[in-house]
C-alpha angles and dihedrals in degrees: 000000000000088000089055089046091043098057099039083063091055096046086052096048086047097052091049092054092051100235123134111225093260085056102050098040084052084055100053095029098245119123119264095234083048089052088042091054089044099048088048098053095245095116137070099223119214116227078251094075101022086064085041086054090046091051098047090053086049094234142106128275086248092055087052100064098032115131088025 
C-alpha cells in the first residue's frame, strides 16, 4: 500500500535528522497527531503537505520518494 510506503519514508527522512515527530511537525506547521497518522500509513496526504514535508526535510519531491 503507497500510504504505508510512504510513511515509512517519512518516518525514515525524519529519524535521520534526529527530530521526534512534535519537533518536526512544529517545523513544518502540521499537527503532531496529522504527521503520526501520516508516518503510520493510516492517511491519504494531499500534494499540499507532501510538498510541506519535502520542504521541512530541505529536498526535492523526487528525493522524497525515492526508494518507494
Amino acid at each position: 500500500m503507497i500510504t504505508k510506503r510512504f510513511g515509512e519514508r517519512i518516518r525514515e527522512l525524519r529519524k535521520q535528522s534526529s527530530m521526534s515527530q512534535e519537533k518536526f511537525a512544529l517545523h513544518i506547521s502540521m499537527d503532531r497527531t496529522y504527521l503520526a497518522s501520516v508516518e503510520s500509513g493510516k492517511r491519504n496526504i494531499s500534494l499540499e503537505n507532501i510538498c510541506k514535508i519535502a520542504n521541512g526535510f530541505g529536498i526535492t519531491l523526487e528525493e522524497l520518494f525515492q526508494g518507494m
